[in-house]
N, C-alpha and C positions, 0 to 999 in steps of 0.2 A: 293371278298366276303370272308368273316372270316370264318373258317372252326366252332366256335360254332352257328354261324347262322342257319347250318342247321344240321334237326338229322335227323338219320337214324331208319327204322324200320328191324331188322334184323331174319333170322328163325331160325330152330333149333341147325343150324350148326353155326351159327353166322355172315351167311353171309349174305350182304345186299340186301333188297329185294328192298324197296323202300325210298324213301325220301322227306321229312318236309321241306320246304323252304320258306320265308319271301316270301310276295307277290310281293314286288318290284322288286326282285329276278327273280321271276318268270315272271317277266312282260318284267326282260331285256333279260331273255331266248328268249320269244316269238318273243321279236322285231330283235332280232340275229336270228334264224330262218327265219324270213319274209325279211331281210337283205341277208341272205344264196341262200333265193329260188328265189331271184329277179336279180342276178347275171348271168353273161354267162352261158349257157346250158352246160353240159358235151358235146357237137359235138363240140362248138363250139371252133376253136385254140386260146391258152393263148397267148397273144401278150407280145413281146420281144423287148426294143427300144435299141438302141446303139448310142451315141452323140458324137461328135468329133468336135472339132476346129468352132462350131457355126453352125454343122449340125445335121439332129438326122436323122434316119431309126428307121422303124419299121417290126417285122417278124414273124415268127412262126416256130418250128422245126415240120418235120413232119417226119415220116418213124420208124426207130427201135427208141430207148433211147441210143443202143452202140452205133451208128454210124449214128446221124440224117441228115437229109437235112438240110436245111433253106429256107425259101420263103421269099424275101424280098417283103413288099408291095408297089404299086404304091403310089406316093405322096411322098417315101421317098426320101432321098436327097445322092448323095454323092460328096466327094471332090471335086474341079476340079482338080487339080494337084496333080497325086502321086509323093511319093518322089523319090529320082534318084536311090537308091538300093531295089527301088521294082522289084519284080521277074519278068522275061521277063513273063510267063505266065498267070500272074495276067495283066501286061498288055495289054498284045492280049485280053484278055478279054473285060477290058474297051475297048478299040479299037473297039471292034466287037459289043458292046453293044451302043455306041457310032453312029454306022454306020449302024444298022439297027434299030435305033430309039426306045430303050430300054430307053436310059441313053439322056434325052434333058436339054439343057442350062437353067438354071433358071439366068437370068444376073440381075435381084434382088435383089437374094438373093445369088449371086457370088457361085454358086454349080449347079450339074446335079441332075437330080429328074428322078426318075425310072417313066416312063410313063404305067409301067405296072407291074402286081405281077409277081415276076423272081424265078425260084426254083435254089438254088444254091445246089454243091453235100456236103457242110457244111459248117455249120455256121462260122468257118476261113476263106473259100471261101467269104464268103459275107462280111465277116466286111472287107477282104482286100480290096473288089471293095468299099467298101462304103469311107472308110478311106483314101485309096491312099496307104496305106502300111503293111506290114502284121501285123496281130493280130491273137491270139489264142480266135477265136470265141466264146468257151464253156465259156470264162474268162468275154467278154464285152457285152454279148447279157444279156438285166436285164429285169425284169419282174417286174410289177406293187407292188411288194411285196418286192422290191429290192434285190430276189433271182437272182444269173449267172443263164445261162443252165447248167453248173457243177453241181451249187447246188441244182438244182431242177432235178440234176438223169443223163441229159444225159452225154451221152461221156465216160458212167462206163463201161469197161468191163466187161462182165461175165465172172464169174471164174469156172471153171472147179470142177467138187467134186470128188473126189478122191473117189476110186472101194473099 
């Protein structure tokens, strides 16, 4: 919208109070509004996908913004085979999720599918299992808007203010 399209009515101070706008204008406000209010609720979690080697996972960070969880959801998918300098404790994991029926064989689609939502203690944590090898979670979890969890806040430290 060109900024002569619309004018302003301003008061004494010169500040603006209200605004003149072309009706068409006004019509694509409305329909962006009703676009806005037709969207996930504020309760509900913004989902996060993460794709790798012809898989995808999907999640949600939940807990603080410095230091979130992740919950991966069921249906998602991860590797079958991590690679050989994955960390032993990433792979006791798969192991264990593996062996109590978390993580089942999709022979399909040659990967394991989380048979259930998993809370991981962070989103690293989870792309490792999903992947097979480590990843810096806050970097590969993306959001419908193609923001990381970086860049949509989490993982920041609080910084201290000074007395």
């Amino acid at each position: 919208m060109a900024e002569k399209e619309v004018s302003f009515i301003t008061d004494l101070h010169g500040k603006k109070t209200h605004a003149i706008l072309p009706i068409n204008v006004y019509n694509q406000l409305i329909a962006l509004r009703e676009l806005i209010k037709n969207t996930a609720p504020l309760g509900a979690h913004e989902i996060y996908t993460f794709s790798i080697r012809n898989i995808s996972a999907k999640g949600y960070p939940e807990g603080t913004r410095s230091k979130p969880h992740f919950v991966v959801l069921k249906g998602s998918q991860a590797v079958l085979q991590p690679v050989d300098s994955v960390p032993q404790n990433i792979s006791n994991i798969r192991e264990d999720l593996l062996s109590d029926g978390t993580l089942e064989l999709d022979p399909i689609n040659n990967c394991f599918v989380f048979a259930k939502d998993l809370k991981f203690q962070s989103a690293s944590a989870a792309a490792a299992i999903v992947a097979g090898n480590v990843r810096n979670g806050l970097d590969v979890w993306i959001n419908r808007e193609g923001f990381t969890l970086k860049e949509s806040g989490y993982g920041l430290k609080k910084t201290k203010r000074a007395k």
